[in-house]
BALOBA-1460 file (C-alpha; in Angstrom, 3 decimals):
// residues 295
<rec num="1" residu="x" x="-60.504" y="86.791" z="-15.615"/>
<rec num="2" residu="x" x="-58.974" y="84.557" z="-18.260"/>
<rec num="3" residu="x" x="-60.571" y="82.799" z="-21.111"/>
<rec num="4" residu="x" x="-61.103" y="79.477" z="-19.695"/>
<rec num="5" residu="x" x="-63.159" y="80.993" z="-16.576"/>
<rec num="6" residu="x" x="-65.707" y="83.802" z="-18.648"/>
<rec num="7" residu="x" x="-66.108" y="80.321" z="-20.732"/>
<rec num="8" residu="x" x="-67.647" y="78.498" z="-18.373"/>
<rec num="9" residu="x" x="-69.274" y="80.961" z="-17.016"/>
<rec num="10" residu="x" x="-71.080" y="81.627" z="-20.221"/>
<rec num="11" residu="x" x="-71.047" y="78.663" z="-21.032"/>
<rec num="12" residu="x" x="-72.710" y="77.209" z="-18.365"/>
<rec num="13" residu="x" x="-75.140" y="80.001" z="-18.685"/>
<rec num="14" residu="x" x="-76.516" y="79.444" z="-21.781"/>
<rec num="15" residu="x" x="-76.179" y="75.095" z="-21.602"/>
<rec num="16" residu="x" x="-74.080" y="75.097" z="-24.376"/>
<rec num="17" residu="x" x="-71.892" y="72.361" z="-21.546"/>
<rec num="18" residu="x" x="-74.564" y="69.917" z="-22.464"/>
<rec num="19" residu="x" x="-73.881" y="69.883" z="-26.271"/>
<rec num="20" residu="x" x="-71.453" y="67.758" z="-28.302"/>
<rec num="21" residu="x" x="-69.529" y="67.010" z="-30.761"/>
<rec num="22" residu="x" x="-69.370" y="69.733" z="-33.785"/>
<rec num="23" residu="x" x="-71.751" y="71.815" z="-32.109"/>
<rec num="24" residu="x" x="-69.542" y="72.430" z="-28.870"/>
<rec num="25" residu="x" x="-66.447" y="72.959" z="-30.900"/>
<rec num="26" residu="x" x="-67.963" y="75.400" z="-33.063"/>
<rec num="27" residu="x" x="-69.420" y="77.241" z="-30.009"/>
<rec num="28" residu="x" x="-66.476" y="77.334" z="-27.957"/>
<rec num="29" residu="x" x="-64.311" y="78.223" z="-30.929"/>
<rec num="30" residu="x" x="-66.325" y="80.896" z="-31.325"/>
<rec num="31" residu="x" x="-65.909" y="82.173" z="-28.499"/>
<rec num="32" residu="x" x="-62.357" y="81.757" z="-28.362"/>
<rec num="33" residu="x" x="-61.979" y="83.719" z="-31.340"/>
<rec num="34" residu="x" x="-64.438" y="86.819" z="-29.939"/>
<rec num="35" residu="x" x="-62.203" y="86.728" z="-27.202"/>
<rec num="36" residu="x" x="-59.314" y="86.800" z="-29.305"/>
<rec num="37" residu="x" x="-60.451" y="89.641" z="-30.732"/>
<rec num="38" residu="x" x="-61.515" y="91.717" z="-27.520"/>
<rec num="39" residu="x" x="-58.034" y="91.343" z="-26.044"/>
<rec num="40" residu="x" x="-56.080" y="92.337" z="-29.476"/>
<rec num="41" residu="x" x="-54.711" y="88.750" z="-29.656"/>
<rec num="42" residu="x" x="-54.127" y="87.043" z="-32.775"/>
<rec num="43" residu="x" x="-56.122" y="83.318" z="-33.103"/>
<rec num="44" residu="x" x="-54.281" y="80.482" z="-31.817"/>
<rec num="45" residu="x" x="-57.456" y="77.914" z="-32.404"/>
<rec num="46" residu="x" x="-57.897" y="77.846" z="-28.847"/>
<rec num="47" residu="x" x="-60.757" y="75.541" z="-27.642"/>
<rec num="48" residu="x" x="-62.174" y="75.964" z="-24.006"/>
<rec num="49" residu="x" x="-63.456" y="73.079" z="-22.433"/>
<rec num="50" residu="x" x="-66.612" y="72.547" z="-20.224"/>
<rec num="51" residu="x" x="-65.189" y="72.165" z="-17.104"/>
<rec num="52" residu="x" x="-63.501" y="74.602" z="-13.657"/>
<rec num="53" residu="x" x="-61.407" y="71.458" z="-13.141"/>
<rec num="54" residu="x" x="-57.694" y="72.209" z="-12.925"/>
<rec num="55" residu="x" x="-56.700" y="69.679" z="-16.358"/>
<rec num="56" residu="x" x="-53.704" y="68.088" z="-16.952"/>
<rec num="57" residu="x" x="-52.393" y="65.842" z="-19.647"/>
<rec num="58" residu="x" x="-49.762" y="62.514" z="-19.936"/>
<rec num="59" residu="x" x="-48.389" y="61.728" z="-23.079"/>
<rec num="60" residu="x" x="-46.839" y="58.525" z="-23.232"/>
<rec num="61" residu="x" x="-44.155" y="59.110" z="-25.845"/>
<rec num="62" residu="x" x="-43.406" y="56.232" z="-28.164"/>
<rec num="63" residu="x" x="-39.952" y="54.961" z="-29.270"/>
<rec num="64" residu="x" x="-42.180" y="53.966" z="-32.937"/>
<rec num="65" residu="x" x="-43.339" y="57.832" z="-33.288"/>
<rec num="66" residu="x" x="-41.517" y="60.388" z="-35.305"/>
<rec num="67" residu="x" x="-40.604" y="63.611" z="-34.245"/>
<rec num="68" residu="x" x="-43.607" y="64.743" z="-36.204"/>
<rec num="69" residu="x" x="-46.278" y="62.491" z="-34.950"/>
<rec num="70" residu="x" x="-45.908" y="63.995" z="-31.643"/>
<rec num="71" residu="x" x="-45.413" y="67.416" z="-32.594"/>
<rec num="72" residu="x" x="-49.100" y="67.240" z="-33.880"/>
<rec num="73" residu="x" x="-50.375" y="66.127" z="-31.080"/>
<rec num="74" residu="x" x="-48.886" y="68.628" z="-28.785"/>
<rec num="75" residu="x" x="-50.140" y="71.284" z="-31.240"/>
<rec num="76" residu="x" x="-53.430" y="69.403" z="-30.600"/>
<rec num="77" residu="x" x="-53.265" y="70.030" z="-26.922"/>
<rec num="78" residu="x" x="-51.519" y="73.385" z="-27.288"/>
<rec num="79" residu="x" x="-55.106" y="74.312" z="-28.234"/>
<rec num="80" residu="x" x="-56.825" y="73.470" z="-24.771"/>
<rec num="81" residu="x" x="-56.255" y="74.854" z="-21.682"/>
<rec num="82" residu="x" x="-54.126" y="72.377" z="-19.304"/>
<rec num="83" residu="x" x="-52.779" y="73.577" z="-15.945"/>
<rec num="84" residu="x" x="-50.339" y="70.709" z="-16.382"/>
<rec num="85" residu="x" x="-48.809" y="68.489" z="-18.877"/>
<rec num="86" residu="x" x="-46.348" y="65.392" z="-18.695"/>
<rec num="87" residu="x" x="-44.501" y="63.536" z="-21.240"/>
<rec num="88" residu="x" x="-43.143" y="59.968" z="-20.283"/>
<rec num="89" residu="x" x="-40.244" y="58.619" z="-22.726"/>
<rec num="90" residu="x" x="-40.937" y="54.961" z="-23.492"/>
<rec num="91" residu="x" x="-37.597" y="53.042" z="-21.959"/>
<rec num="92" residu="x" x="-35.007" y="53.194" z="-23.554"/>
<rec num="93" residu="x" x="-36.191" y="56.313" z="-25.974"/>
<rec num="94" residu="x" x="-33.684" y="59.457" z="-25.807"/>
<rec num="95" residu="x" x="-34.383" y="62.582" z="-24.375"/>
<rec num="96" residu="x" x="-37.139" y="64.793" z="-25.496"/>
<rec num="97" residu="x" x="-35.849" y="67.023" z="-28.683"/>
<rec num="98" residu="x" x="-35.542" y="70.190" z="-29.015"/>
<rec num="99" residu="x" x="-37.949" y="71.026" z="-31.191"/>
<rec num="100" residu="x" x="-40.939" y="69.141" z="-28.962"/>
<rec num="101" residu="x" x="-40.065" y="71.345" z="-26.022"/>
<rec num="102" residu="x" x="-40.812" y="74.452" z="-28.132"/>
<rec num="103" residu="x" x="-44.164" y="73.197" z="-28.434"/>
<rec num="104" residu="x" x="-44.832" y="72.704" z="-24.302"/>
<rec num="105" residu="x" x="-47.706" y="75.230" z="-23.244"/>
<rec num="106" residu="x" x="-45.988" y="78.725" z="-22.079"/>
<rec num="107" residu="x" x="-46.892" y="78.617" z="-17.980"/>
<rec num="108" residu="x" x="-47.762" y="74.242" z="-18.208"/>
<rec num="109" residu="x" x="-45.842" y="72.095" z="-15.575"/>
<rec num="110" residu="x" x="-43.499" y="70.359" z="-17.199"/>
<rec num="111" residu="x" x="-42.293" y="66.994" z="-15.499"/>
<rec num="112" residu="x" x="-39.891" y="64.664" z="-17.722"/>
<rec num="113" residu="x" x="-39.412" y="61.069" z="-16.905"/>
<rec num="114" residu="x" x="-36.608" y="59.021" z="-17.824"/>
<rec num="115" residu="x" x="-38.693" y="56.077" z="-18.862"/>
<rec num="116" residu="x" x="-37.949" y="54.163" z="-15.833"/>
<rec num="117" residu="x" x="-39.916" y="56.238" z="-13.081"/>
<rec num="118" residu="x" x="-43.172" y="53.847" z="-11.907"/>
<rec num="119" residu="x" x="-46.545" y="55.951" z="-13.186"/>
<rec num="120" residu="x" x="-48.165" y="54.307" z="-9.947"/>
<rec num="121" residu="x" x="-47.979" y="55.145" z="-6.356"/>
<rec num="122" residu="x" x="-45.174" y="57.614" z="-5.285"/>
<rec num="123" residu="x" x="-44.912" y="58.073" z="-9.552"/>
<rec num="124" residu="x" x="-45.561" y="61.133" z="-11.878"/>
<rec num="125" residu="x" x="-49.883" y="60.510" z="-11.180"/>
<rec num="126" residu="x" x="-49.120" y="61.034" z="-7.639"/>
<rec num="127" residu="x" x="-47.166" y="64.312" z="-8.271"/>
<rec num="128" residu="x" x="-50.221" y="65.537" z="-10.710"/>
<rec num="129" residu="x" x="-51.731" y="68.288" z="-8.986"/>
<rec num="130" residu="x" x="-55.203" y="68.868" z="-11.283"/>
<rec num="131" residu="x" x="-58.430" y="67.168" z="-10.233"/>
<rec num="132" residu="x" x="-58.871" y="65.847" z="-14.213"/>
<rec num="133" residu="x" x="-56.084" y="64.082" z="-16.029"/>
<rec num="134" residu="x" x="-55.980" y="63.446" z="-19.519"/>
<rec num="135" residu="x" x="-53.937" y="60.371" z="-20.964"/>
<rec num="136" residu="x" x="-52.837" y="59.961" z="-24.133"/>
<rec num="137" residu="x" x="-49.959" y="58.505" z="-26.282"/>
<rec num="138" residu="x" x="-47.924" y="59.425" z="-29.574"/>
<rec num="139" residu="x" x="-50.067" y="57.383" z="-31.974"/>
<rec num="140" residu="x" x="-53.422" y="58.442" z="-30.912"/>
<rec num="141" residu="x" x="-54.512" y="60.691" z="-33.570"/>
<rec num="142" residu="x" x="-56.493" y="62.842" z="-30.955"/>
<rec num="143" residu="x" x="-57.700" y="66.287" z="-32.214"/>
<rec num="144" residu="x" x="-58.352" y="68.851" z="-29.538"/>
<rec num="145" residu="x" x="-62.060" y="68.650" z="-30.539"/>
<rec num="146" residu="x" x="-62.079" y="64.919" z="-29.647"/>
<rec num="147" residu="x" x="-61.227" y="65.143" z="-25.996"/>
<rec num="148" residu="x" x="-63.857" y="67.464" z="-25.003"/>
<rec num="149" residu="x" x="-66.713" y="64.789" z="-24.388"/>
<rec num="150" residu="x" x="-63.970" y="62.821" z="-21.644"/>
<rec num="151" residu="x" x="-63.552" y="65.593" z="-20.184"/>
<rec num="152" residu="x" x="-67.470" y="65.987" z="-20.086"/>
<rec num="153" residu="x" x="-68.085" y="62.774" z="-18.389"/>
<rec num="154" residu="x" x="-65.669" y="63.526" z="-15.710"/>
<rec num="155" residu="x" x="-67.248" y="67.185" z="-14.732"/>
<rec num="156" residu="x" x="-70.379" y="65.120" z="-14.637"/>
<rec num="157" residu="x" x="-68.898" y="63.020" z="-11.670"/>
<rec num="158" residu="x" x="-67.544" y="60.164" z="-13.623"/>
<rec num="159" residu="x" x="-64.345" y="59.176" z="-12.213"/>
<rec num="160" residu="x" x="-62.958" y="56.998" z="-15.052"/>
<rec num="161" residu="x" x="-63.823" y="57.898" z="-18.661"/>
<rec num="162" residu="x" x="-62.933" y="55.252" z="-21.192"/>
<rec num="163" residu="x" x="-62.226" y="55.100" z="-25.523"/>
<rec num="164" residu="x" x="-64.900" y="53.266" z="-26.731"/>
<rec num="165" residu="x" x="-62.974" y="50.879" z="-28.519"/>
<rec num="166" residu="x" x="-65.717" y="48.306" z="-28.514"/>
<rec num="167" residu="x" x="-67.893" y="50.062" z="-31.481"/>
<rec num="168" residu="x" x="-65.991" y="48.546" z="-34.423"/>
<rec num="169" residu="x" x="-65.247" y="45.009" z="-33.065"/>
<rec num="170" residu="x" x="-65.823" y="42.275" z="-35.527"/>
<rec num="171" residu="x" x="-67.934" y="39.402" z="-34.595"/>
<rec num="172" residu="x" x="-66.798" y="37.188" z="-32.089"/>
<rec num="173" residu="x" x="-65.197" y="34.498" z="-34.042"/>
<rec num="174" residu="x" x="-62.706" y="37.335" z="-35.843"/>
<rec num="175" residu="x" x="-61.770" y="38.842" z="-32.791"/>
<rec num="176" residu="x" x="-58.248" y="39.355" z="-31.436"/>
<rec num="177" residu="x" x="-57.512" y="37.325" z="-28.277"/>
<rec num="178" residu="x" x="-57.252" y="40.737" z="-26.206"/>
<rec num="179" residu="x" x="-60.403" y="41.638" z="-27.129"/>
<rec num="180" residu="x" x="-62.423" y="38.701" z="-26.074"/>
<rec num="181" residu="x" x="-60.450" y="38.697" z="-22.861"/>
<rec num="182" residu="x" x="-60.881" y="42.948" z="-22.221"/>
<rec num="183" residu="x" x="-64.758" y="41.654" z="-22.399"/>
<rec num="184" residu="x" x="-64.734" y="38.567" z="-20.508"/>
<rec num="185" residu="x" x="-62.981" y="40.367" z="-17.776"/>
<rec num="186" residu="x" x="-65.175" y="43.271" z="-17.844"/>
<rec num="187" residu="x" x="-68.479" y="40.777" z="-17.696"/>
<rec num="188" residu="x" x="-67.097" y="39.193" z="-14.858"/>
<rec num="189" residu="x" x="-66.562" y="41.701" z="-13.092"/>
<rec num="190" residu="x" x="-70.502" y="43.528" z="-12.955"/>
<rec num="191" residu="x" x="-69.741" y="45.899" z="-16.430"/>
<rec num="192" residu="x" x="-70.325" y="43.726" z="-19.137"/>
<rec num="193" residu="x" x="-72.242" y="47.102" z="-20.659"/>
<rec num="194" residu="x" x="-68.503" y="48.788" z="-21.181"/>
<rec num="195" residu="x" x="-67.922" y="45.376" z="-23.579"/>
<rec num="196" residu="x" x="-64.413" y="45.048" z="-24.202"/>
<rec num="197" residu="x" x="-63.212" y="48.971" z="-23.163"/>
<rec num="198" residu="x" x="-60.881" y="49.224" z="-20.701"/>
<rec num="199" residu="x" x="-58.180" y="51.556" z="-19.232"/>
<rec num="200" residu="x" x="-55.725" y="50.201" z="-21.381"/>
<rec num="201" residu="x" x="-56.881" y="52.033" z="-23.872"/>
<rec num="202" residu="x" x="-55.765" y="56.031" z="-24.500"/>
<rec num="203" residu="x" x="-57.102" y="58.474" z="-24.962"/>
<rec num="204" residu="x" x="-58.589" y="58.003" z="-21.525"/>
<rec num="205" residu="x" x="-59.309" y="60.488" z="-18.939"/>
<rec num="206" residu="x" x="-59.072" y="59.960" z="-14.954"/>
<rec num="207" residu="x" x="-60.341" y="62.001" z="-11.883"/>
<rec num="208" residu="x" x="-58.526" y="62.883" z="-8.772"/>
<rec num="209" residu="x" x="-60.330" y="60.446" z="-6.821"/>
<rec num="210" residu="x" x="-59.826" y="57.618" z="-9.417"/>
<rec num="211" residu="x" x="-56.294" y="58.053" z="-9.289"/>
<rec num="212" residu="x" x="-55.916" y="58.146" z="-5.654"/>
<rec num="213" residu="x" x="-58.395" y="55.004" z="-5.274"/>
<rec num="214" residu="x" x="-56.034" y="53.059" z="-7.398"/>
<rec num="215" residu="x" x="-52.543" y="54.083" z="-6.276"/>
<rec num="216" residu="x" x="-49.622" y="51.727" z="-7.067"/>
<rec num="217" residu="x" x="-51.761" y="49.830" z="-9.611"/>
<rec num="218" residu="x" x="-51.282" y="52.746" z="-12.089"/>
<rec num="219" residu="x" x="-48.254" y="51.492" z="-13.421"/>
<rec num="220" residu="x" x="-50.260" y="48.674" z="-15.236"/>
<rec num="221" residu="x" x="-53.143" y="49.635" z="-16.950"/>
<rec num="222" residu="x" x="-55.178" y="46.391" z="-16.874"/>
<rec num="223" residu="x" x="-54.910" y="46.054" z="-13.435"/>
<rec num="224" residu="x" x="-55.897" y="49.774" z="-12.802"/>
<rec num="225" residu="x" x="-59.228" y="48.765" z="-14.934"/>
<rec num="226" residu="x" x="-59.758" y="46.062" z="-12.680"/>
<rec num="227" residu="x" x="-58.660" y="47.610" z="-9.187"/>
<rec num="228" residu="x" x="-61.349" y="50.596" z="-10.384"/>
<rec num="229" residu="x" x="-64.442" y="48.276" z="-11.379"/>
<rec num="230" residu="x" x="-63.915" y="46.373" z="-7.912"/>
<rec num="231" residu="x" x="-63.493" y="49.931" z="-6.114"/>
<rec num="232" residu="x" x="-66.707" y="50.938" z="-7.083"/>
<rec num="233" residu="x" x="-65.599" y="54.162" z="-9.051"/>
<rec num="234" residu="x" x="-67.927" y="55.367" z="-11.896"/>
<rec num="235" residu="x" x="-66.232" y="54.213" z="-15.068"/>
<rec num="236" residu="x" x="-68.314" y="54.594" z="-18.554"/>
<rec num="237" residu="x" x="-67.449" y="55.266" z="-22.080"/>
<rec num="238" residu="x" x="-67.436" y="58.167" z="-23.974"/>
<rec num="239" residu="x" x="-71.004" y="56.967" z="-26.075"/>
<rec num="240" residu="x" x="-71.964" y="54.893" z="-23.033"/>
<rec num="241" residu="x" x="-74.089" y="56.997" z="-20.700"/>
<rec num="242" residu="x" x="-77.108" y="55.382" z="-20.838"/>
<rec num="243" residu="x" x="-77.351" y="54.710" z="-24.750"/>
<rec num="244" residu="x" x="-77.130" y="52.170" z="-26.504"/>
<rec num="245" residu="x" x="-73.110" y="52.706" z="-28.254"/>
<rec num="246" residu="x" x="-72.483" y="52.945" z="-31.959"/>
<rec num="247" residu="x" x="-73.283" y="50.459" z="-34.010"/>
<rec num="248" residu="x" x="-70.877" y="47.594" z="-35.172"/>
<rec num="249" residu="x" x="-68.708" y="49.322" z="-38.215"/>
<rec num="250" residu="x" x="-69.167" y="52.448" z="-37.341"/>
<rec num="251" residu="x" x="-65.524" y="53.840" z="-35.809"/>
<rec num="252" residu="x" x="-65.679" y="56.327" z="-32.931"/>
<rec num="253" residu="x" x="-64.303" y="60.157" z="-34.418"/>
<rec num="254" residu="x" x="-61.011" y="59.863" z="-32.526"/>
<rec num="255" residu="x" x="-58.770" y="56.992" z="-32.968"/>
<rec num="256" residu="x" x="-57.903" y="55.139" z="-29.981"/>
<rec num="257" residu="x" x="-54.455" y="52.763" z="-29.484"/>
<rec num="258" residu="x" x="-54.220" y="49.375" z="-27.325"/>
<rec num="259" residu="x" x="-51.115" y="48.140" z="-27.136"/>
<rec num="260" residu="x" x="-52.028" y="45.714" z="-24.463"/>
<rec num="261" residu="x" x="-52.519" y="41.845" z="-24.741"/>
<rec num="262" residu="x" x="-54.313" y="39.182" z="-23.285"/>
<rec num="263" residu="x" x="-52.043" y="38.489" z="-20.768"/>
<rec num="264" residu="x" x="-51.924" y="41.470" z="-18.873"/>
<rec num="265" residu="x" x="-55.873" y="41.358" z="-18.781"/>
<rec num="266" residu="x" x="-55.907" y="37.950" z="-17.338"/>
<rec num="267" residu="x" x="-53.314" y="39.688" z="-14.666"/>
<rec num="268" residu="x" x="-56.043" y="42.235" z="-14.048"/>
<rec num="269" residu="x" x="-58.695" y="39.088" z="-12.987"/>
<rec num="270" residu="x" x="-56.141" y="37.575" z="-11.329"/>
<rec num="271" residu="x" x="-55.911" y="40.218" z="-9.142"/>
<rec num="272" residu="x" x="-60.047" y="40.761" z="-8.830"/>
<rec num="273" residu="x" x="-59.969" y="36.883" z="-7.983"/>
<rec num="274" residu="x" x="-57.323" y="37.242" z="-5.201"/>
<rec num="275" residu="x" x="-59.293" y="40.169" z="-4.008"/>
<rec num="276" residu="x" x="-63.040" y="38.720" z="-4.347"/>
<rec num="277" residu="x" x="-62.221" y="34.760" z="-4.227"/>
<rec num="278" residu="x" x="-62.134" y="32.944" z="-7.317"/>
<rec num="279" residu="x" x="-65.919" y="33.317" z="-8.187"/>
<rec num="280" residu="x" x="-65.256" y="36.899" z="-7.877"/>
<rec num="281" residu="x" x="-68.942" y="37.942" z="-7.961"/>
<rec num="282" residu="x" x="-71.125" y="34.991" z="-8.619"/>
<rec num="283" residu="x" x="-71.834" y="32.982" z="-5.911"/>
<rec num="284" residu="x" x="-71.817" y="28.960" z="-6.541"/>
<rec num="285" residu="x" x="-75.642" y="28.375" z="-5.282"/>
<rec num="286" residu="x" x="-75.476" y="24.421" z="-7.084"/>
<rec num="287" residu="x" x="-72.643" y="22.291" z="-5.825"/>
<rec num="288" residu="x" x="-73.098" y="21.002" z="-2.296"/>
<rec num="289" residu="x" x="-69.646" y="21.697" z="-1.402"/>
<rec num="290" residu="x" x="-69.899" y="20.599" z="2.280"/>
<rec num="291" residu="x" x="-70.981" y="17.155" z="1.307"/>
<rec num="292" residu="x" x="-67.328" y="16.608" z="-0.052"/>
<rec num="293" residu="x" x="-65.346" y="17.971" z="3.235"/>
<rec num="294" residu="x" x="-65.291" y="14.949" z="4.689"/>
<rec num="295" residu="x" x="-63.712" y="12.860" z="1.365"/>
């Protein structure tokens, strides 16, 4: 039985699945290292995660990120156990190096795009084979420790689990356009509670029915946030289950990149208006619309 399995197992066991934070890592580090020890192997920093879900991992590589920027993240994720992991090559970047394919987990799937392959439908999240996917991007200064409560919320039966990018938002007259449109569209579409987060946002984590449910509308990320609020799926942030989130000022632990813009959100409500009409989901129970037919 391998490390990731007596984990949960023991895990599970004693509850330590329900803590967070420092006291998880420290728990399941020090575990890892007992088990380290037991087998005669020498300690990698390996840090289980609370979950029998197969887990994989997409790393958007970056043209703007140095060779060294993404080595330490892949040492990051070196440290968790994926069944899977996929790096996609902005357009236009050359291929991998050398020296980053050292660092791909011995026995991990390795799938390279050339930058132009769609992620949607019939793309590399179609070919992922793991119920829980990871995404992140060169950039997103993610330690290993960071990811563990995403992965929480989806082993809890969320299907979409979101940065919470909304804690250190100025107030609303210093706001970036983006940001007042990632809320608007998020209001009108029932979640005004997940404020201005949104699958555009990485590190974000997916489930196998999220990614199904949403299909070709993968390959842009504000439309996938939109296609999975009007789906129904269960989509909440990682300090958004049922609490109130951080307080203005105070920045989550892991640091979280949007490179998105207003835009592509108003895309994303385009295509919830197309779908729901163009009140989406407030009915017009005023205007006397039939009085006007006849004009």
């Amino acid at each position: 039985m391998d490390m990731g399995a007596l984990w949960g197992r023991h895990a599970n066991t004693l509850g330590i699945t329900k803590l967070l934070g420092e006291d998880y890592a420290a728990a399941a580090a020090s575990f890892a290292l007992g088990y380290c020890e037991e087998r005669g192997l020498s300690d990698q920093g390996w840090l289980p995660l609370p979950t029998h879900r197969t887990t994989a991992a997409v790393v958007k590589l970056r043209k703007d990120a140095g060779a060294a920027e993404t080595a330490a993240l892949l040492r990051e994720l070196n440290r968790i156990p994926l069944n899977e992991l996929i790096l996609v090559p902005e357009d236009g970047m050359h291929p991998v190096r050398e020296e980053i394919r050292a660092l791909i987990p011995p026995g991990a799937k390795f799938l390279e795009s050339d930058g132009k392959e769609d992620l949607g439908d019939g793309g590399l999240f179609s070919r992922i084979q793991s119920d829980l996917v990871l995404v992140l991007e060169t950039g997103c200064a993610s330690k290993a420790e960071d990811l563990v409560p995403f992965v929480l919320l989806i082993s809890s039966g969320i299907d979409i689990a979101l940065s919470d990018s909304s804690s250190d938002m100025p107030l609303f007259h210093q706001r970036e356009d983006r940001e007042i449109v990632k809320q608007f569209v998020n209001y009108s579409l029932g979640r005004g509670d997940l404020l201005a987060d949104s699958l555009t946002a990485v590190p974000h984590a997916m489930s196998r029915q999220a990614i199904e449910m949403i299909g070709d509308h993968l390959s842009d990320p504000a439309k996938a946030h939109a296609a999975a609020l009007l789906g129904g799926l269960a989509v909440a942030s990682v300090d958004n289950r049922g609490k109130r989130k951080q307080a203005r000022g105070r920045r989550p632990l892991y640091a979280s990149v949007d490179l998105s813009s207003a835009g592509a959100h108003l895309e994303g409500l385009r295509l919830a208006m197309e779908k729901k009409g163009s009140r989406i989901l407030y009915p017009d129970n005023w205007r006397k619309r039939e009085y006007a037919a006849d004009r």
